[in-house]
C-alpha positions in Angstrom: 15.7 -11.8 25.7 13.4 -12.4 23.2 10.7 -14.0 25.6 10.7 -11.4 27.6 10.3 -8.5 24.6 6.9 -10.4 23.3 5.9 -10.8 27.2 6.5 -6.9 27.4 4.7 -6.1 24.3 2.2 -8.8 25.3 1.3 -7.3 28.7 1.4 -3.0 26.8 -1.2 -4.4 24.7 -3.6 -5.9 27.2 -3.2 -2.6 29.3 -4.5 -0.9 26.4 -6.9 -2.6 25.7 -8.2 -3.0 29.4 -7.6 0.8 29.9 -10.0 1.1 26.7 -12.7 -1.3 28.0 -12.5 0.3 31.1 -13.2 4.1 29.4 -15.8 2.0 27.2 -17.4 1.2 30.4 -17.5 5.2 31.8 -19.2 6.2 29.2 -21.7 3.4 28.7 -22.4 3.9 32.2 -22.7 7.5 32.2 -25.8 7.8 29.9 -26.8 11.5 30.6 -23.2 12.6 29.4 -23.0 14.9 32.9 -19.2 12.9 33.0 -20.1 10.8 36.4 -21.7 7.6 36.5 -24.8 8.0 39.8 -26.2 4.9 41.8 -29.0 5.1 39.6 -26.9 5.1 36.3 -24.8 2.5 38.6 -27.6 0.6 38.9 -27.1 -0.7 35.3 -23.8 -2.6 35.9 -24.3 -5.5 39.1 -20.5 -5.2 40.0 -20.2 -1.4 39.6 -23.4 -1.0 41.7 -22.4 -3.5 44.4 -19.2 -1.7 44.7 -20.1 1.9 44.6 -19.4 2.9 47.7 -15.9 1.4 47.5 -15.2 3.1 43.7 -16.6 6.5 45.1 -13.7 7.7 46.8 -14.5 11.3 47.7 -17.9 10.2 48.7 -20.0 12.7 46.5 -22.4 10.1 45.9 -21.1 10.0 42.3 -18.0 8.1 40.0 -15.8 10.6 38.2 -13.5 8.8 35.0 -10.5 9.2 37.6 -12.2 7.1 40.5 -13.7 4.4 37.9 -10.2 4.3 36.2 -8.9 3.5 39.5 -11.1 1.0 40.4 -10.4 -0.6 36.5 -6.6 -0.9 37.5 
């Protein structure tokens, strides 16, 4: 029982701190602050730009923080 508390806790915390790397990421990324990451600000980040197309579900030609969190997960 107790294995499987500090393998709970264990696997909480690197969510976290993957779901903060991930929103780290966004706003790196997104350096005019507009809240979407373009190709161009894509451009900056080889897997990000590679896989635009794939992140970019709605196909507006732009990343919102819900697509990006979605490709993070």
């Amino acid at each position: 029982m107790k294995k499987v508390i500090i393998t709970s806790v264990f696997m909480l915390i690197t969510l976290v701190c993957f779901a903060q790397t991930c929103a780290e990421k966004f706003v790196e990324l997104d350096t005019n602050q507009d809240g979407l990451i373009s190709r161009t600000e894509a451009n900056a980040d080889a897997i990000v730009s590679n896989w635009f197309d794939i992140i970019d579900t709605d196909a507006d030609d732009y990343i919102n923080l819900a697509e990006f969190a979605n490709f993070c997960s």
